[in-house]
C-alpha positions in Angstrom: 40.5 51.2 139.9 42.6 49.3 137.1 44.5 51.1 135.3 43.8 50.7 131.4 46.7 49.1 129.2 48.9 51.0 127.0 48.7 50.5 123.3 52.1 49.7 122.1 54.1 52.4 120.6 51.9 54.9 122.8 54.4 57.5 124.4 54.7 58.1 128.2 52.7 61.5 129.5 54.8 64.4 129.7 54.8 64.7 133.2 56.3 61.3 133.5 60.3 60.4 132.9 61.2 59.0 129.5 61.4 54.8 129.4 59.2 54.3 132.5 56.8 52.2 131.8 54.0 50.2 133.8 54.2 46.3 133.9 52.7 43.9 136.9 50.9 46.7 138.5 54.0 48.5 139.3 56.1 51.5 137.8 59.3 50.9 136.8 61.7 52.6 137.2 59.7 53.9 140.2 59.7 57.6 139.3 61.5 60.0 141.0 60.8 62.5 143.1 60.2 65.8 141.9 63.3 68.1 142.7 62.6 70.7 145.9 61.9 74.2 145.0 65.3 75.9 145.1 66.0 78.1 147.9 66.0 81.6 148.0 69.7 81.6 148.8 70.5 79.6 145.4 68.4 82.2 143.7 70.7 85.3 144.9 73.7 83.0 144.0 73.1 82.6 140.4 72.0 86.4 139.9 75.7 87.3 141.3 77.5 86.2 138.3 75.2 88.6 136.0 75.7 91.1 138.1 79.3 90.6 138.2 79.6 90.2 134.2 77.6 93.3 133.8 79.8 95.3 136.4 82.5 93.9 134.2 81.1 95.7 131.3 80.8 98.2 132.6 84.4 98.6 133.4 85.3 97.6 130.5 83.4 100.1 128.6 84.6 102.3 130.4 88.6 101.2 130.1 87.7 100.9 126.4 86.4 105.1 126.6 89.5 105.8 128.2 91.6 104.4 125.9 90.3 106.0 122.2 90.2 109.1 124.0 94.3 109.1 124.9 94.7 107.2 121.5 92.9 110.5 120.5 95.4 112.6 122.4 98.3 111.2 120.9 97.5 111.2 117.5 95.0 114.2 116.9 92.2 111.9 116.0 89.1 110.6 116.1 89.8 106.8 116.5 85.8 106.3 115.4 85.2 108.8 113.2 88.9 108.7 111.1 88.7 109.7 107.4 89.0 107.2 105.4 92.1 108.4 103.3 94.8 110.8 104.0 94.8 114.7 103.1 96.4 115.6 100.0 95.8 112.1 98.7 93.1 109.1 97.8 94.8 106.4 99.6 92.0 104.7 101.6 92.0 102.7 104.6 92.1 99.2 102.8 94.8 100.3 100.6 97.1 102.5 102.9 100.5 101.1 103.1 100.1 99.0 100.2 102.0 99.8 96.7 99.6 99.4 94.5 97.4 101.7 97.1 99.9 104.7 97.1 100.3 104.1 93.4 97.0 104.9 92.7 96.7 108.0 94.7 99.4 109.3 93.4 100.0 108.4 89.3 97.8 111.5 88.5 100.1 114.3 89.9 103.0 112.9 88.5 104.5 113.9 84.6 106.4 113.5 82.2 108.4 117.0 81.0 109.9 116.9 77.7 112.2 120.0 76.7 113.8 120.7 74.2 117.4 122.8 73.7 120.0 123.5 71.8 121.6 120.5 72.8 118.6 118.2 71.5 116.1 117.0 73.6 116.0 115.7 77.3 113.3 113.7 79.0 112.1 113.9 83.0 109.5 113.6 85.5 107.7 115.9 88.0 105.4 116.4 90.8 101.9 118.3 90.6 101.8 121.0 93.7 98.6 122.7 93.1 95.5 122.1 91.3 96.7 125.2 88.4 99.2 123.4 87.1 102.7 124.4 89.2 105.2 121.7 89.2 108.1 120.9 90.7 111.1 119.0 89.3 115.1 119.5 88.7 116.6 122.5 87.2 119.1 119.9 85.2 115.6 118.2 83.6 114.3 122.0 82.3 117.9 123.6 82.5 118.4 126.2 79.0 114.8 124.6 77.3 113.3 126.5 74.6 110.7 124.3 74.9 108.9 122.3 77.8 105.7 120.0 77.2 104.3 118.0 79.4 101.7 115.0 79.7 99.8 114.2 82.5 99.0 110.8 83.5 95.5 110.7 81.7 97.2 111.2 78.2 96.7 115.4 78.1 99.5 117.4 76.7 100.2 121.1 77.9 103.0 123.6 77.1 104.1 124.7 80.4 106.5 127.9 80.9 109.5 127.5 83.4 108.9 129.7 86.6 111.8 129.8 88.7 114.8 127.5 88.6 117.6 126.9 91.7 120.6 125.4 90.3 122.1 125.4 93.6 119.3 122.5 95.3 118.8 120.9 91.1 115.2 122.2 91.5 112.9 124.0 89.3 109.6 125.1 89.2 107.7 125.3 85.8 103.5 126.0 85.2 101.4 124.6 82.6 99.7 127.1 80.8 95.2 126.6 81.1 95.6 124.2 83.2 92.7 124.0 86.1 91.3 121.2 88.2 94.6 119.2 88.6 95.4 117.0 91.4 97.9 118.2 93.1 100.2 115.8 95.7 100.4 116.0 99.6 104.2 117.2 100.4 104.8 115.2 103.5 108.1 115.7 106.1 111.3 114.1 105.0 112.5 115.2 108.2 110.7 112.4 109.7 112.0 109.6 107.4 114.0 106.9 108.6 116.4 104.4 107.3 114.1 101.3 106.5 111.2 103.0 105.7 109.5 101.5 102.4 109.1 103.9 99.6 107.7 104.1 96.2 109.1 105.8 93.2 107.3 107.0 90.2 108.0 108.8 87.0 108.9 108.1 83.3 111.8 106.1 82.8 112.9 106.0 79.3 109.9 107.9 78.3 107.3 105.4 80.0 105.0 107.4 81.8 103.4 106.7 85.3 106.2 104.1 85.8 105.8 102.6 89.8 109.2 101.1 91.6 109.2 100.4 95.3 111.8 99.9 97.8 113.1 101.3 101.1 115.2 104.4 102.4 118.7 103.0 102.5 120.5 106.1 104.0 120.0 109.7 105.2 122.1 113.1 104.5 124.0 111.5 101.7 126.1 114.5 100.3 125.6 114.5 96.5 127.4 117.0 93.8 125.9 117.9 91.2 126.6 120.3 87.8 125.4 123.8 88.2 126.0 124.4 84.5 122.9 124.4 82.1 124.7 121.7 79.7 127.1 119.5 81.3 128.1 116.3 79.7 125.8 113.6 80.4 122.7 115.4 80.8 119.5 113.3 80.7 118.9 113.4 77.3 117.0 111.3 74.5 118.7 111.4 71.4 122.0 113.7 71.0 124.1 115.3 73.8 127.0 114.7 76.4 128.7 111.0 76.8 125.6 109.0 75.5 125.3 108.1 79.1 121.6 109.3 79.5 122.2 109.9 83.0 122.6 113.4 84.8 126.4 113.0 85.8 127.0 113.5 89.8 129.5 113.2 92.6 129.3 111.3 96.0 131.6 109.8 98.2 134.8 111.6 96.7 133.7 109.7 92.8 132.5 111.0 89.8 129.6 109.1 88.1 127.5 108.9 84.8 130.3 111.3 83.5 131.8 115.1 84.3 130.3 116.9 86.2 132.3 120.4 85.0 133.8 122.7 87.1 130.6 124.5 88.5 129.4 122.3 91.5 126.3 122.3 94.0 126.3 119.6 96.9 123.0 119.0 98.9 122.1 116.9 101.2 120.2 113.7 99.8 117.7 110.6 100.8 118.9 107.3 99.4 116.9 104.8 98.5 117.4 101.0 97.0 114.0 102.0 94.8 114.9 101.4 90.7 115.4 104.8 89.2 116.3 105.2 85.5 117.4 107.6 83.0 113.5 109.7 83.1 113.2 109.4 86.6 114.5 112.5 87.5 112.1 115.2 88.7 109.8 112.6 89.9 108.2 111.5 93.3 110.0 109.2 96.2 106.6 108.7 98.3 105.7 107.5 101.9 103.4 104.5 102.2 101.1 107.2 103.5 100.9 108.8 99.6 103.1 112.0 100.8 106.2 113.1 98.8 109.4 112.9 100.5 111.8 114.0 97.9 111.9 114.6 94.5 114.2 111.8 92.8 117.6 113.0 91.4 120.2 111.2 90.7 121.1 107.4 90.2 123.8 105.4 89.8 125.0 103.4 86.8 127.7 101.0 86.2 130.7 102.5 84.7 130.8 102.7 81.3 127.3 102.2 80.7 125.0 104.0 78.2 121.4 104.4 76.8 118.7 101.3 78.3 122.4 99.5 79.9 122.3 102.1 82.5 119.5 100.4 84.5 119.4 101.0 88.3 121.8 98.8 90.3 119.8 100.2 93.6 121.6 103.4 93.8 119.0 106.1 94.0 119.0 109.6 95.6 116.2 112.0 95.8 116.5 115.8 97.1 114.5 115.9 100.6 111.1 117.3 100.4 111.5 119.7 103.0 114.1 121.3 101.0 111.7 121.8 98.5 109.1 123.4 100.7 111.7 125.9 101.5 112.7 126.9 98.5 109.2 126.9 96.7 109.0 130.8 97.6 112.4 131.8 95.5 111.3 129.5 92.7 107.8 131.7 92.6 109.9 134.8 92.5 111.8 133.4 89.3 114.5 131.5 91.6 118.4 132.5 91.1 119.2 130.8 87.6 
């Protein structure tokens, strides 16, 4: 029978290989021969590799199990289900170990105290510790008051009364009077700081509130003096009082600095840290990248003869260990010793 031609442009069939095409009564290319079956053995062969990979899985699933469950013995966690910020704070996951992440979290339990003496009137920080209004800060900041007001970070204004104070550590504890619903701060462990460790400061600096500094901790169990007396010269103070220096006066390393401290001394061991502190900073928080206080910032260095806004930081900053504070927070309940 003879085969019909092809119209031109007409495709092959499918069953035939592309570009072969009929001319002179022959086939050209001559179409090849259909490949064998493929033997059983090749089957078996190329289902190993599958069954390898998913042996493989396996394994690795199970490695992977092993793994997040020692991860979960060494850390006390759920690797999967972890919180998504840390106790005590609102530092989330994206933000955690980020400034402007531990900033944040922790702006609304810090204050500014203003109190007011006989000497005129002095301006610090402190640190919210429970959610009715107790805060901590240094007895040199609330030292002799008549008067203490403070301003939380949204604006409000309380009058707070001063608990307990402990000349001895510079610490103090004061309570705002109505006050409910507060956010209070996450004390961390000071005892597990280490030189190097990045830090953020924050408190009210020549009366600006919720100011944020960041640095690191530039040495441990620094031995800093400070004045026991209610008025020495140089107390932080806006206004009248002392040298003019605006700086609580202290001791360390065998100098006097920011002026005299008297004759009535305390030394306590003390964190430093390279973050900017300023006259206002003291009484406020020096916080882990993990939104926990550390210490409660103290005393800061200023060049000598320096006075009012000249008295910057020069990255000289000490704070009073938090775990100190922790251990004194039962005396300063009970009134303290001043």
């Amino acid at each position: 029978m003879t085969e019909s031609p092809r119209r031109s442009g007409e495709y092959p069939e499918p069953e035939q290989q592309p570009y072969a095409f009929s001319y002179g009564g022959g086939a050209y290319p001559p179409p090849p021969a259909y490949p064998p079956p493929v033997p059983a053995p090749a089957h078996r062969r190329a289902r190993r590799p599958v069954a390898l990979v998913a042996a493989v899985a396996i394994v690795a699933a199970a490695v992977g199990g092993t793994t997040a469950a020692f991860a979960e013995r060494l850390t006390g966690t759920d690797p999967v289900a972890g919180g998504g910020g840390v106790p005590g704070t609102n530092v989330s996951q994206s933000s955690k170990g980020t400034v402007s992440g531990v900033a944040r979290a922790v702006s609304p339990s810090i204050v500014e105290i203003s109190a007011t003496s006989a000497s005129g009137d002095s301006t610090g920080s402190g640190v919210i510790i429970t959610a009715d209004g107790e805060i901590v800060t240094n007895n040199h900041v609330v030292s002799g008051a008549s008067s203490v007001k403070v301003r939380l970070s949204d604006g409000k204004t309380y009058t707070a009364d001063v608990v307990g104070t402990d000349p001895g550590k510079d610490l103090a504890l004061i309570g705002l009077r109505g006050a409910s619903g507060l956010k209070a701060a996450a004390l961390g462990d000071s005892d597990s700081v280490k030189v190097g460790d990045q830090v953020v400061a924050i408190g009210s600096p020549e009366g600006l509130t919720g100011t944020v500094t960041s640095g690191i901790v530039s040495a441990l169990d620094r031995d800093v003096t400070v004045s026991k007396n209610e008025d020495p010269a140089g107390q932080e103070q806006q206004g009248q009082g002392g040298d003019g220096s605006g700086q609580w006066p202290f001791e360390f390393g065998g100098q006097q600095f920011n002026g005299d401290t008297g004759s009535s001394k305390t030394t306590y061991k003390a964190i430093q840290t390279d973050a900017s502190l300023n006259p206002g900073n003291s009484g406020g928080a020096l916080i882990n990248m993990d939104g926990e206080i550390i210490g409660i910032n103290s005393a800061m260095y200023a060049p000598s003869g320096a006075s009012g806004s000249a008295a910057g930081s020069v990255g000289l900053g000490f704070a009073i260990p938090v775990d100190t504070v922790k251990a004194d927070l039962k005396q300063l309940r009970a009134g303290g010793d001043g």
